[in-house]
N, C-alpha and C positions, 0 to 999 in steps of 0.2 A: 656826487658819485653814486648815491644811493639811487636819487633817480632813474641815473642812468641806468644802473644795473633791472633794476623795475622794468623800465622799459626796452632794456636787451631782450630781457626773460622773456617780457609778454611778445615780443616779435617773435623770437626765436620758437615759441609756443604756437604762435599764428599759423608758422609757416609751417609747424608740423600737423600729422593728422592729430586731431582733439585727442582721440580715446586712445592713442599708442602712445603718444609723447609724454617725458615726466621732464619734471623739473629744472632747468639746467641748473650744474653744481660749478663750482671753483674750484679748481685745481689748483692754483694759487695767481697770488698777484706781485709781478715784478716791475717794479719802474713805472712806469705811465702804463703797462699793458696787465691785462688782465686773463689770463688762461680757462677754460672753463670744459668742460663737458655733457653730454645728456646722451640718452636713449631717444631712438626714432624708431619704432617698431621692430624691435630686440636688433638694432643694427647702430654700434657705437660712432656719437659723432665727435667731435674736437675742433674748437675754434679758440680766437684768442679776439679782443679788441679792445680800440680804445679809441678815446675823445679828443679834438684839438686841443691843444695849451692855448689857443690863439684863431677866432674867428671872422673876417672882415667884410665887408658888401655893407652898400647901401641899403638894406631891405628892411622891413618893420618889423617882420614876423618872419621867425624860422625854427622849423621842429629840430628834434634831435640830429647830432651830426656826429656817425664814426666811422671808422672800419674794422672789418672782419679777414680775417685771414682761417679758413676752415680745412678741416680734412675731413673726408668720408672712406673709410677703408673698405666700408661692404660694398661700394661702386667705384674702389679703386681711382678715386679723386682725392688728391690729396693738393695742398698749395693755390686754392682760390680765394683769390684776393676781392674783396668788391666794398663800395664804400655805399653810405647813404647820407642824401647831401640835405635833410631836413629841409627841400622842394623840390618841385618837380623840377627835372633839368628842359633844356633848350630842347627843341628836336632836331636831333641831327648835329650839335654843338659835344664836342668829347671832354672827357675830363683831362686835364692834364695833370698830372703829377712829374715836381721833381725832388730828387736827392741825391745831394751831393751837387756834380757837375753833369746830370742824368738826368734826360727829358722821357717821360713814359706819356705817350699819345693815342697809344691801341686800345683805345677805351669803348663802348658801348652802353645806353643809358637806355633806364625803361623808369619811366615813372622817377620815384626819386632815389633809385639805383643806380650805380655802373659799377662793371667788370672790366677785365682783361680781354681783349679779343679773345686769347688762345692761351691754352698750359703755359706756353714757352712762356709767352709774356711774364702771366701769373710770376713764374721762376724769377724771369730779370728781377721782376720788382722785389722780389723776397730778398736776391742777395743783394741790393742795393740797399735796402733796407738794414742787413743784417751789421751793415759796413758802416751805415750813412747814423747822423745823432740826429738829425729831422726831416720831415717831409714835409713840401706845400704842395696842398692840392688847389687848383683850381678850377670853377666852373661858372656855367651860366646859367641861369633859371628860366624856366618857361617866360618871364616878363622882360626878359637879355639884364636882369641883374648878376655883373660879376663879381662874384665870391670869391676869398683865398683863406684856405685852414690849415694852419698850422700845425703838424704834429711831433709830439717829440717817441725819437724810436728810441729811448731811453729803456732798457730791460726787455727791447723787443726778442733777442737771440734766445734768451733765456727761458721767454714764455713761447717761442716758437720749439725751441728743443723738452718745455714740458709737454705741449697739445702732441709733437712726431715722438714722443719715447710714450704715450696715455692709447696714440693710437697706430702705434709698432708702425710707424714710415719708413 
């Protein structure tokens, strides 16, 4: 878990600008997920994530794998979901994700990222999620190795009602 968090932070730091971004902090940790916060150039952000319970493919080597679920209030984004699947994905192959009895298809991959096509989507998957005790996601790697991750939404509600009450949703 430590790592992980290591390696949350320094992404999450990547992606902001160097000289404005601080630290991201914990808001707390519920169940399998973990709530967190930080500053992006005096503008608050709030995300939550967490790690498979359970990772499967034939492949030798694979980086880190989670998801993020963010809000941005100073550009009125709020509920983006997007995962990183520790390889580069297929081109043109989508993620799939289900839970419950709930197929989510409207995926897009860049590099070893995907999203939700659209807000709405973003939404389905949240309250599927809110409902659901796991998610498998699915995908394929640049080399057609198929992957399945395991997640458990175990204290998911919880750590999503801390990031929407950290940043007034």
């Amino acid at each position: 878990m430590l790592r992980f968090l290591c390696v949350l932070s320094a992404l999450i730091i990547a992606f902001a600008a160097p000289a404005r971004a601080e630290q991201p902090k914990v808001l707390g940790e519920y169940g399998d997920w973990t709530a967190w916060t930080y500053n992006e150039g005096g503008n608050l952000i709030c995300y939550m994530s967490s790690t498979p319970k359970k990772d499967e493919g034939k492949y030798s080597k694979r980086g880190d794998i989670y998801v993020i679920i963010t809000h941005r209030p100073a550009e009125k984004a709020f509920d983006e979901v997007s995962f990183v699947a520790g390889y580069t994905f297929k081109s043109g192959a989508p993620l799939v994700i289900k839970i419950g009895n709930k197929s989510f298809r409207n995926t897009f991959t860049d590099g070893d990222k995907a999203w939700m096509v659209s807000n709405a989507e973003d939404k389905n998957v949240i309250a599927a999620m809110k409902r659901g005790s796991r998610m498998i996601v699915d995908g394929t790697s640049s080399r057609g190795t198929a992957t399945k991750d395991t997640y458990s939404l175990k204290g998911f509600t919880s750590a999503y009602n801390a990031i929407s009450a950290k940043c007034k949703r």
